[in-house]
C-alpha positions as CSV (number, residue, x, y, z in Angstrom):
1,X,-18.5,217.4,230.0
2,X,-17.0,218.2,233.1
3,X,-13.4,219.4,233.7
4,X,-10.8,220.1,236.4
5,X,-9.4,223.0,238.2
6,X,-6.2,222.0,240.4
7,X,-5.3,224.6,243.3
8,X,-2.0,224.1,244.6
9,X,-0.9,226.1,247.9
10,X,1.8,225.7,250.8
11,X,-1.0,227.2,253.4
12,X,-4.5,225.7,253.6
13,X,-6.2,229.5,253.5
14,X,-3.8,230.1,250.6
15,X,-5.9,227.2,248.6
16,X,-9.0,229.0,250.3
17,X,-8.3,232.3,248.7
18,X,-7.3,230.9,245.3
19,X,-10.6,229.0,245.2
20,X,-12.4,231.7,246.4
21,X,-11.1,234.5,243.6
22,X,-11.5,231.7,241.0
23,X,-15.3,231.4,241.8
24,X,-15.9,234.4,241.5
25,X,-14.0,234.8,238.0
26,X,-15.5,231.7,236.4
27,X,-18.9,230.9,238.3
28,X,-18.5,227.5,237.4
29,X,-20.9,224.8,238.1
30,X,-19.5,222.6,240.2
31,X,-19.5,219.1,240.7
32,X,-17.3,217.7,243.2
33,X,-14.6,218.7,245.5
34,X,-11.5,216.9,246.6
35,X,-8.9,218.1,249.0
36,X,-5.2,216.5,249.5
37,X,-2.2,217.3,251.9
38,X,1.3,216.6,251.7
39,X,3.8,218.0,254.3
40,X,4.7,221.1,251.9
41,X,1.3,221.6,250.0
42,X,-2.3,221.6,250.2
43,X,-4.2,220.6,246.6
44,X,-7.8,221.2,246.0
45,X,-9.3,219.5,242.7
46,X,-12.7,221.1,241.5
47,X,-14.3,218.9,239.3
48,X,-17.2,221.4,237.3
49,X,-19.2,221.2,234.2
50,X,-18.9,223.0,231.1
C-alpha cells in the first residue's frame, strides 16, 4: 500500500528541512517524489510504502 506525505512551506529550504526531520522520524520507504510551486508556497508530495 503506498501513502502520501504533503509538505507545505512558503521557502523552498523550509520544505527541505521539514522533509528532512520527517525522514529521519519515520524512515519511510519511499517511492516517488513530486515537487509544486505557487507564488506563496512550495509543496512536496512523498509518495512511500507502508
Amino acid at each position: 500500500m503506498v501513502q502520501v506525505e504533503i509538505l507545505n512551506a512558503e521557502k523552498p529550504d523550509e520544505v527541505r528541512t521539514e522533509f528532512n526531520e520527517w525522514i529521519e522520524n519515520e524512515n519511510p520507504d519511499i517511492v516517488e517524489t513530486k515537487v509544486s510551486e505557487s507564488a506563496k508556497s512550495y509543496t512536496l508530495w512523498v509518495f512511500y510504502r507502508i
